[in-house]
C-alpha positions in Angstrom: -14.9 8.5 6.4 -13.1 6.8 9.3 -9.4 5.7 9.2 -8.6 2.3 10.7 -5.3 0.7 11.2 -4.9 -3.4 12.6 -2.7 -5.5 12.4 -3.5 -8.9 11.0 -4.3 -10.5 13.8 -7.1 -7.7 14.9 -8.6 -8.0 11.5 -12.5 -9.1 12.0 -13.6 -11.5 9.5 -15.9 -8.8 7.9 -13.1 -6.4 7.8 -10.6 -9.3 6.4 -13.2 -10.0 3.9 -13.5 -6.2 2.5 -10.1 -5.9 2.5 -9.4 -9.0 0.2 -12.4 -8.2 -2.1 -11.3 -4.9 -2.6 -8.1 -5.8 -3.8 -9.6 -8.9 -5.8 -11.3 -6.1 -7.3 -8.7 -3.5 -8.2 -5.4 -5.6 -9.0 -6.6 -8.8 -10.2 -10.0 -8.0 -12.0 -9.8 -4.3 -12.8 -6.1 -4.6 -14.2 -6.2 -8.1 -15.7 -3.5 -9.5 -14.2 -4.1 -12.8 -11.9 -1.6 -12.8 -9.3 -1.4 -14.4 -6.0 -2.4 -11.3 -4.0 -2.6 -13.8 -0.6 0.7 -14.2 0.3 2.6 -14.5 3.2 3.3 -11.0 3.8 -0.3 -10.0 5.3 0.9 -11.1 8.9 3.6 -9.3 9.2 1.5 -5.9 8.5 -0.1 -2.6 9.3 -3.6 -2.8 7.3 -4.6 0.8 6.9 -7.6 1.8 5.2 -10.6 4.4 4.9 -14.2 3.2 5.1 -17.7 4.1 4.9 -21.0 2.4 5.1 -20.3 1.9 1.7 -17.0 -0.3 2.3 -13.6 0.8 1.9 -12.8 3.5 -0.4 -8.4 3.3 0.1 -6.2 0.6 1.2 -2.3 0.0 1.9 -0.2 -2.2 4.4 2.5 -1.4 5.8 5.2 -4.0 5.7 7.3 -4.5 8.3 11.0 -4.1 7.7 13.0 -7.5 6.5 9.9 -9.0 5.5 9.8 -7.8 1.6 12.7 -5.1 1.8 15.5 -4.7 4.0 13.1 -0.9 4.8 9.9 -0.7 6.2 7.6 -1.1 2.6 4.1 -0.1 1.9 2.4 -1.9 -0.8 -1.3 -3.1 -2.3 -1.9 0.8 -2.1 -5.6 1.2 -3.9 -8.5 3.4 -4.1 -12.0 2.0 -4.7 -13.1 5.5 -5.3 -11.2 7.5 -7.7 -10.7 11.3 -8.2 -11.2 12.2 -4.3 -7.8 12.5 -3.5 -8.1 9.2 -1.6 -4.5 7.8 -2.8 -2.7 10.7 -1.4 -4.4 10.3 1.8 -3.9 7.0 2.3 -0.2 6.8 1.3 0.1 9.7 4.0 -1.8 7.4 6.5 0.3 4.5 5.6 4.0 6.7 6.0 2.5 8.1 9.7 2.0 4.4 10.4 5.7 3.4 9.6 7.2 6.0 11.3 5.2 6.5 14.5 4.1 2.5 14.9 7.3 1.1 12.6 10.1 3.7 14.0 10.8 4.0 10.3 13.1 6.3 8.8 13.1 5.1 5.2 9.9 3.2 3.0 10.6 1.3 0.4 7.5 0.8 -2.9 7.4 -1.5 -5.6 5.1 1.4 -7.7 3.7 0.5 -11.2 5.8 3.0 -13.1 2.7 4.7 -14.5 2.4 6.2 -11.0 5.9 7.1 -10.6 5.0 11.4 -10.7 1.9 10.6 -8.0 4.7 9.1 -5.8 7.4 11.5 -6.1 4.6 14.1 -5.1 4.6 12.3 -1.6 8.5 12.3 -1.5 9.0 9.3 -2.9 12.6 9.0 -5.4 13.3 6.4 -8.2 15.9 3.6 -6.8 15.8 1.0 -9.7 15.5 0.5 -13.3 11.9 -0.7 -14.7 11.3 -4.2 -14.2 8.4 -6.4 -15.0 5.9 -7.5 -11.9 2.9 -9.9 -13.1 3.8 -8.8 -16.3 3.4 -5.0 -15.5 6.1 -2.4 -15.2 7.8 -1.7 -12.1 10.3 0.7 -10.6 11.5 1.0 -6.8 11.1 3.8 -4.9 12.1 5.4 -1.6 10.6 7.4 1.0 13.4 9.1 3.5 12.0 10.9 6.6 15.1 13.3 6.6 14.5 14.2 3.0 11.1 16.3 4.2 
């Protein structure tokens, strides 16, 4: 399994592609809830994921800060390949990225609040009430560096 992070503008059109499909996949297919995942944040991000021959198996960007949150966020965190411990590893990826290539010190998620206990496992805390996202519920969370 290999670990790549690019920014946007390094993206191949293959790796592009994968990236978009696989999220296709998970958020809008796999969950039922159309969306408009292409947005204008991809630009402005860190895309971190972990790939095979058989195509990516986790995915997160890293937002960078002021674009979505005041912080440094990571969002569109997935895993193509479930019960390998994938989503830990990539949310780990995707912190090392904001801090070493970001120089953050705090990370903001939108998390859907079903995973709120897998976050809080990777330090995450709960900084809002539940909201509704595309119709699914929501609650902030934040990641402090100094808090490890």
């Amino acid at each position: 399994m290999e670990l790549t992070i690019k920014r946007f503008d390094e993206l191949d059109a293959h790796e592009l592609y994968d990236m978009l499909r696989v999220r296709m996949s998970v958020f809008v297919v796999e969950q039922h809830c159309p969306y408009q995942d292409i947005d204008d944040v991809d630009p402005h991000c860190w895309h971190v994921f972990m790939h095979d021959d058989a195509g990516i198996a986790a995915y997160c960007r890293v937002v960078d800060a002021g674009v979505t949150f005041p912080e440094t966020a990571i969002g569109r965190v997935l895993t193509t390949r479930r019960g390998q411990g994938l989503g830990a590893l990539i949310v780990k990826a995707g912190l090392q990225v904001a801090q070493e290539r970001a120089g953050a010190r705090s990370v903001r998620i939108e998390a859907q609040s079903y995973a709120k206990g897998f976050y809080e496992k990777l330090g995450f805390t709960q900084v809002s009430d539940e909201f509704l996202e595309d119709g699914i519920p929501h609650i902030e969370m934040l990641w402090r560096a100094d808090a490890d």
